[in-house]
N, C-alpha and C positions, 0 to 999 in steps of 0.2 A: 169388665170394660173391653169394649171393641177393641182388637189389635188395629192399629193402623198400618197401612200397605205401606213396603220398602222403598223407596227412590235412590233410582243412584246419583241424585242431585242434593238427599237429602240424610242418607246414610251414612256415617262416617266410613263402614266399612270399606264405600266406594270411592273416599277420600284421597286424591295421588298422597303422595308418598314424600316427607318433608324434607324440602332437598334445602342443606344448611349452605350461609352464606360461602360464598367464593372467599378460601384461606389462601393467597397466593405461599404462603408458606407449606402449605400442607397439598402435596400432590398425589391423590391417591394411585392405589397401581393401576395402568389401563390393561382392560380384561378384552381381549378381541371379539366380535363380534363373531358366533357359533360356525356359519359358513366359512371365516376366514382360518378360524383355527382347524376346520377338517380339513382342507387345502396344507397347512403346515403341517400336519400331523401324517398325510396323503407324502407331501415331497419328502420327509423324512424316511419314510418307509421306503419310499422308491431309493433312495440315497444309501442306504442301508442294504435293501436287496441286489443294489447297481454293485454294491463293494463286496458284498460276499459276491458276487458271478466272476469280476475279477480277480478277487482273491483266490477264486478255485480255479480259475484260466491259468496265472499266475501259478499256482502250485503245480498245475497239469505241466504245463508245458518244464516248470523247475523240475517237474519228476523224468520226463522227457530226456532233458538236456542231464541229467545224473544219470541216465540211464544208456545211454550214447555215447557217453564219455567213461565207460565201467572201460579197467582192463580188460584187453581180447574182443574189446568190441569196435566193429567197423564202421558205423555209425550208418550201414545202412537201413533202408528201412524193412521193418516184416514185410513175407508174404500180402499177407493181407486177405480179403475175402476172393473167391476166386472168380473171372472174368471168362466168360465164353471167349472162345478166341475165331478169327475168322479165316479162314482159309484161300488167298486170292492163287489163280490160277498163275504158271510163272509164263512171264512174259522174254521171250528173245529179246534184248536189245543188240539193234545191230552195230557193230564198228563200220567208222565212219572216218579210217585214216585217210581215201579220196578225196573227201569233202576239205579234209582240213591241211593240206598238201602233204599226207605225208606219202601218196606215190609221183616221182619224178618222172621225167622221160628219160628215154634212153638217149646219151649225150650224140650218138648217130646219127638221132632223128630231127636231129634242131636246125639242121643246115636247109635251106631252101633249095629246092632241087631245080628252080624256076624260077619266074617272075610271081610274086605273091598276090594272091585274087584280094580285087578291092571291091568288086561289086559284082551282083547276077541282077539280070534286069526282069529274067521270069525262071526263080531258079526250080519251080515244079517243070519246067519244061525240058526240063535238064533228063527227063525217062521217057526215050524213046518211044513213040505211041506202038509202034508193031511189035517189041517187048512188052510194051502193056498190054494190050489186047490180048496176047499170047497167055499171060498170067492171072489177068484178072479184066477177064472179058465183058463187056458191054458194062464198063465199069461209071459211076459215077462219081469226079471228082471234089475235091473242096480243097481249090488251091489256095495259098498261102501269103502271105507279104510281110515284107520287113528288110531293113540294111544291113542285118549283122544275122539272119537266122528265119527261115524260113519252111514250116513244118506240111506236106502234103499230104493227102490221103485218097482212097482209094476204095471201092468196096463193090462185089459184083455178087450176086446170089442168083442161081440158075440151078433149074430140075433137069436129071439127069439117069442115066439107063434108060433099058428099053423100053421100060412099063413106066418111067415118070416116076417111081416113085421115091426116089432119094433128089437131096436137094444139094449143093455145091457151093460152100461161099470162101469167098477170095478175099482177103483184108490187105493193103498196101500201105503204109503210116512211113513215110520221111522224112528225115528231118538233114538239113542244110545248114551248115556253121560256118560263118566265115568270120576265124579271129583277128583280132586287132595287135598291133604290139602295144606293152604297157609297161614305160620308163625303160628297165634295159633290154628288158624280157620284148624278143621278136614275134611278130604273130606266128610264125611256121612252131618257135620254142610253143607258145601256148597253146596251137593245137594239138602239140607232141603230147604234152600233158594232158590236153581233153582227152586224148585218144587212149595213153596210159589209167586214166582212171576207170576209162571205159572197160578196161580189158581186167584192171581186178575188179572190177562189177562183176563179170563175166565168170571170172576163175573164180569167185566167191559166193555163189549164189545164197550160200548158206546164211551170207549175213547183211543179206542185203532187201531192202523192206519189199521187194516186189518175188523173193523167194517164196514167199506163204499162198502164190497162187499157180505154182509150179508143182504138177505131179510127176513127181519120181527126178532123178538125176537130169544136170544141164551140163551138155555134151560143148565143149569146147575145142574152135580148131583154129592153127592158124590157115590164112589165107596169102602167103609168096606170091606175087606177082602181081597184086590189085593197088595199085596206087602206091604209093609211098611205105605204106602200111596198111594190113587188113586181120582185120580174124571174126570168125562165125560161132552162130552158139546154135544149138537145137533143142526146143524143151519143148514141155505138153503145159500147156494152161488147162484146168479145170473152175470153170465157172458153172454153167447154166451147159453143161455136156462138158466135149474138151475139142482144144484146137491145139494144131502144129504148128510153133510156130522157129520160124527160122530167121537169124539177124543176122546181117553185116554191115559193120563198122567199117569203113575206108577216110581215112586221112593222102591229101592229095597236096604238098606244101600246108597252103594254113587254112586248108577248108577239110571240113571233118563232115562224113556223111553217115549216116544209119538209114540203114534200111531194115524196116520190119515184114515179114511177107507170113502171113498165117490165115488158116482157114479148116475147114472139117468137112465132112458128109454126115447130113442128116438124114434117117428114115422117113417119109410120110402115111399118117394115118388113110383112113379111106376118105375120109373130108378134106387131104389134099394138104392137112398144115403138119407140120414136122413135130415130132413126138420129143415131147418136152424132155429136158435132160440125158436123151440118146446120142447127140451128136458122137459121130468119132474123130478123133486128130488126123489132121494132114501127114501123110508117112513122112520120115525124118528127109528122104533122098529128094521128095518133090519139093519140100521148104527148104533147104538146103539151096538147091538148084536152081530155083527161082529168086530167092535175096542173092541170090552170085550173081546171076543172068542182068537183074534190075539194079544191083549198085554197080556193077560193071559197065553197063549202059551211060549209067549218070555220071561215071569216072570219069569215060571218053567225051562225053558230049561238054565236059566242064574243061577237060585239056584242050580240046579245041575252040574254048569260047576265045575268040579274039578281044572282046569288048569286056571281060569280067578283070583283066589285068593291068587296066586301064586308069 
């Protein structure tokens, strides 16, 4: 006999599967669905590896702390692996007891020896132009303004010898301070002290930030007879060559003057420009001479202002 073909409509085989009535008494166990149980099976594991890491965190650092706390022990920590180390160059820092008043004036220089200046109306004009001329010829200037301070300058460059071929420059930088009084402190007291801070700048080159561009020794003198108060210094700056340069400080009642006066001699090549980095310094006796000659000028010219006392 013919077999007759399968149907899954018609086979029991393909029969579902006979699902007995609803026992409310009888609750079978619920089985979770495959994906939900690898998710439960997944965070248990994570849960388990999470507590052994701390449990060995936990023992680590317990072994730590037993072992830092042993007799004879300092609890510092080991060496360790070792660290290239870097080597910075040392740096000067300079003292700064001026800045922070720890120099005074001398209790001599506090008294006014005069009427104290309240105002300069052109205080660049206070240097005589036939001592200008004389020191820093055919010079051009870049005067200055202000009520309480007033900075000029000065600058000449000229060829010179018989063949032209060296060049001549003149540098003039001034500066004009007229102090104020402040609560008990007289203006003549606070220039005394401008002028005293001045002067260990001077005696101190070594620890003062404009030292690092001074070659060799800064020759310090006083100056008797210039105002109130005076003293000079003479050094060589090296930049781009070197210049001479020579300063005086004059205090005159409660105006404080500086005068800067530096310059050098350059070679020139045969195209006429000055050979880079040759420059020589101004001799000590002509920078010297010439900040005397130009703050001495401006000393007198400020003693006889009528209208600065005003």
């Amino acid at each position: 006999m013919q077999e007759q073909e399968r149907s899954p409509w018609s086979d029991p085989a393909y029969a579902p599967a006979h699902v007995p009535p609803h026992d409310p008494a009888h609750v079978p166990p619920h089985d979770p669905p495959p994906r939900r149980r690898f998710m439960i099976l997944a965070v248990v594991a994570a849960v388990v590896l999470l507590g052994g890491t701390v449990i060995a965190v936990a023992m680590t650092a317990t072994e730590r702390t037993k072992k830092t706390t042993e007799p004879g022990d300092t609890g510092a920590a080991g060496p360790g692996p070792g660290v290239p180390s870097v080597l910075m160059p040392p740096t000067a820092v300079p003292s700064w007891p001026a800045e922070m008043g720890g120099v005074q004036p001398d209790p001599r220089m506090t008294t006014p020896t005069g009427p104290e200046f309240r105002q300069i109306e052109d205080a660049c004009a206070l240097f005589p132009k036939p001592v200008l001329s004389r020191h820093v010829p055919a010079a051009t200037g870049r005067p200055g303004r202000g009520t309480e301070e007033w900075t000029c300058a000065w600058k000449s460059t000229q060829d010179g010898g018989k063949d032209r071929k060296t060049r001549v420059t003149r540098e003039l930088t001034a500066t004009i301070t007229i102090k104020q009084s402040v609560g008990q402190r007289s203006a003549t007291y606070n220039a005394a002290k401008k002028i005293a801070q001045e002067r260990w700048w001077a005696q101190h080159p070594d620890q003062s930030p404009a030292g690092a561009l001074h070659r060799g020794p800064v020759r310090y003198r006083d100056l008797p007879g210039l105002g109130d108060e005076a003293f000079g210094t003479y050094a060589v700056q090296e930049l781009v060559g070197e210049s001479g340069v020579g300063t005086v400080v004059v205090r005159v009642r409660n105006a404080v003057l500086e005068v800067t006066f530096k310059g050098g001699t350059n070679g020139l090549d045969e195209f006429g420009d000055e050979r880079f980095g040759e420059q020589q310094a101004m001799p000590e006796a002509a920078a010297r001479s010439g900040a005397r000659e130009l703050a001495g000028g401006a000393t007198a010219a400020l003693l006889a202002c009528t209208t600065c006392t005003g």
